[in-house]
C-alpha positions in Angstrom: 85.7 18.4 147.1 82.0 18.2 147.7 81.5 15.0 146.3 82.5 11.6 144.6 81.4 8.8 142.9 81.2 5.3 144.1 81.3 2.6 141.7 80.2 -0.9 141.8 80.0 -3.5 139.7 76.9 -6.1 140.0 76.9 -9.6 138.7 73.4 -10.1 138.0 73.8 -13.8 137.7 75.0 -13.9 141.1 72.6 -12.0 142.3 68.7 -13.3 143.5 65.5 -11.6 144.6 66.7 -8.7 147.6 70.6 -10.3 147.4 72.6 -8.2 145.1 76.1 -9.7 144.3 78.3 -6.5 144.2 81.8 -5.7 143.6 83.0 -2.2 145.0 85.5 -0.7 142.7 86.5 3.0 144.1 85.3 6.1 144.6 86.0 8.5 141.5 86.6 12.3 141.3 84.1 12.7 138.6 81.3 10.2 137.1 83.2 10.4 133.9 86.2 9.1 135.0 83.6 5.9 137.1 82.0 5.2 133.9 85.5 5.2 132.0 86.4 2.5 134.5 83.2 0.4 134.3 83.6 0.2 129.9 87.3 -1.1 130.9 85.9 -3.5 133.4 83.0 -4.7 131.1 85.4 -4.9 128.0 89.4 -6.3 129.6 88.9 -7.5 133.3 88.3 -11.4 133.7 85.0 -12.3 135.4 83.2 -8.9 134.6 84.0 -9.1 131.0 83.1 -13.1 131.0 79.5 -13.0 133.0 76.2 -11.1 133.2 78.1 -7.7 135.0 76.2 -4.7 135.1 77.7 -1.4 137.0 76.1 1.3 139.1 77.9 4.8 140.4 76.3 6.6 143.3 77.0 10.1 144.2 78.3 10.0 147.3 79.1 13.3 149.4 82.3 14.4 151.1 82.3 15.4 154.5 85.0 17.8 155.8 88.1 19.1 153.7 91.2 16.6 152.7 93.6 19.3 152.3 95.1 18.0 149.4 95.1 14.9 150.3 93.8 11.7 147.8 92.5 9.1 150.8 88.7 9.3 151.7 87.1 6.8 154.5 83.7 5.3 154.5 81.6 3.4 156.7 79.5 0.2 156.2 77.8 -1.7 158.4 75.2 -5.1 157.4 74.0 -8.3 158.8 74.3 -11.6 157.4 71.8 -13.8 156.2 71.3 -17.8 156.4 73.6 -18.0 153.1 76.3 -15.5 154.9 74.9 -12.9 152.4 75.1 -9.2 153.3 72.1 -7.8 154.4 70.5 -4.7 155.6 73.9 -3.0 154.6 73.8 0.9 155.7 76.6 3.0 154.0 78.2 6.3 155.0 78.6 9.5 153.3 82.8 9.9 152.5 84.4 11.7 155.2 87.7 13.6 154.2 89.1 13.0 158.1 89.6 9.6 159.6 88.8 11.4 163.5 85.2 12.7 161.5 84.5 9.0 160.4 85.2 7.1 163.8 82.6 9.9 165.4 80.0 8.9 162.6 80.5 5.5 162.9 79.6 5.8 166.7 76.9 7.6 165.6 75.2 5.0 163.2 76.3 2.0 165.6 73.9 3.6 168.0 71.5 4.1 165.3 71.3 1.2 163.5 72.1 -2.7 165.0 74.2 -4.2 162.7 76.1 -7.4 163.3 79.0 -6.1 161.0 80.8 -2.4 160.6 83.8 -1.0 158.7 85.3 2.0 158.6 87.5 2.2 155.6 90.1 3.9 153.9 90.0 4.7 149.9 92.2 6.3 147.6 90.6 8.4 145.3 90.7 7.4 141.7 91.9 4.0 142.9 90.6 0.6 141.1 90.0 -2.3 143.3 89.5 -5.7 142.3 92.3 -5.6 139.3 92.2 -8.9 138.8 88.9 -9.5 138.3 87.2 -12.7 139.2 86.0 -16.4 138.5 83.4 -18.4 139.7 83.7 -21.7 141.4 
């Protein structure tokens, strides 16, 4: 696979000096098929379509080989801030094998203090946040 694309969604009006208000969205098989996904977001989803959203896709890399298969796991790991904002937020590479991400995540833990770490599972080409959002 070699690699993906992560997209995110930012909501610069929500967002202030070094805090950046972020919605992750997937990880895509191509960065056609991120930005198709943004334009939809921008132009049909509530809360993205109705506010000051912006999006950003990042290359990310796949480690290992899926076989086939559509589910890829990364790690993140942050502190919090006074305002229970994520901080300091380090992020994996994808790993195609849950056993190759649970050794990289002991690996970072021991590199990096962080008061907060997931290891997650995406599906590839899978929207999150469908339903958009509103603000309070």
């Amino acid at each position: 696979m070699g690699h993906v694309y992560l997209l995110e969604m930012i909501d610069r009006g929500a967002s202030s000096g070094a805090h950046t208000e972020g919605f992750m969205i997937g990880l895509f098989s191509s960065y056609s098929k991120a930005e198709q996904v943004a334009v939809r977001y921008l132009r049909e989803v509530p809360g993205f379509r109705d506010y000051d959203v912006t999006y950003q896709i990042r290359e990310k890399r796949v480690i290992g080989d899926a076989n086939g298969s559509s589910s890829l796991y990364l790690i993140c790991g942050w502190d919090l801030d006074e305002s229970l904002d994520e901080v300091d937020i380090v992020e994996s590479d994808c790993y195609a094998l849950r056993e190759d991400a649970a050794a990289a995540l002991a690996r970072l833990r021991a590199r990096h203090a962080r008061a907060e770490w997931s290891l997650d599972r995406y599906t590839l080409d899978a929207c999150l946040w469908e339903d958009g959002f509103v603000r309070a």
